[in-house]
N, C-alpha and C positions, 0 to 999 in steps of 0.2 A: 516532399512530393513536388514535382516537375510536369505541368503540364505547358507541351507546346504544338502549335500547330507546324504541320509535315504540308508543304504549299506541292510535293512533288508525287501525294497519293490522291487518287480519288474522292468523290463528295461518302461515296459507298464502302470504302475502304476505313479499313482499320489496322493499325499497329500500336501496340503495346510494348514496354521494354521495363522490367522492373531489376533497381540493382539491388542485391539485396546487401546485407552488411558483411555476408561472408565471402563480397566480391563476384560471385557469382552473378547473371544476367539471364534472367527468364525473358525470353521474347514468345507473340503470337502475333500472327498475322491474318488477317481474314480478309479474303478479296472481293467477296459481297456481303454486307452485313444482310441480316435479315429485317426484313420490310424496303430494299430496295426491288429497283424493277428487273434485275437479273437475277434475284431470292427472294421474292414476296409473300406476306406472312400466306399463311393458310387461313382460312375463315376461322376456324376454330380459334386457330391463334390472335384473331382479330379480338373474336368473344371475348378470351380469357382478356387480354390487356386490357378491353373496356371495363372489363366486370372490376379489375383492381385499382386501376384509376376512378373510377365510378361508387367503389366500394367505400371508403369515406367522407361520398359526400351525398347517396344516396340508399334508400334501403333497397336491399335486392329485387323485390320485386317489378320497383320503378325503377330501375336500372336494368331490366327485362324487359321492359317496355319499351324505353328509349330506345335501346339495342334492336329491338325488332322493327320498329319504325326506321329506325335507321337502314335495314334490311329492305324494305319495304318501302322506300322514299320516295321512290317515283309512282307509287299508285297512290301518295297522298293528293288529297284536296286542300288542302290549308295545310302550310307546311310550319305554320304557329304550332299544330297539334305535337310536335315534336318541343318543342320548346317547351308549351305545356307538361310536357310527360318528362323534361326534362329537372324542372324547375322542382328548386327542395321546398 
């Protein structure tokens, strides 16, 4: 495996090229990945990645928590409370 950087696509862009061994060449190409500002995630979609990244390193519950404070970040008063509810 060969990875290199293409200095001639986008920061949001993607291409793929796989050779395979029977010669053959799978390409994709995607002109906004998802979570850029021309395809940005959906909320839902925000939840779920937190929740999986979030998932081994905290218990669900308190990982529902963070996640909603986070939601909710500008009606904090101490914005420690998030760090608190963050903390394993």
């Amino acid at each position: 495996m060969v990875a290199a950087i293409d200095p001639s696509i986008k920061e949001d862009q993607v291409r793929i090229t796989i050779a395979l061994k029977d010669g053959r060449r799978l390409e994709k190409y995607i002109e906004h990945a998802v979570g850029s500002v021309t395809n940005p995630m959906s909320d839902k979609d925000l939840e779920s990645k937190f929740a999986r990244q979030a998932d081994d390193v905290l218990p669900a519950d308190q990982a529902r928590r963070a996640m909603d404070l986070c939601w909710d970040i500008e009606m904090l008063q101490n914005a420690g409370a998030l760090a608190e509810a963050a903390s394993a």
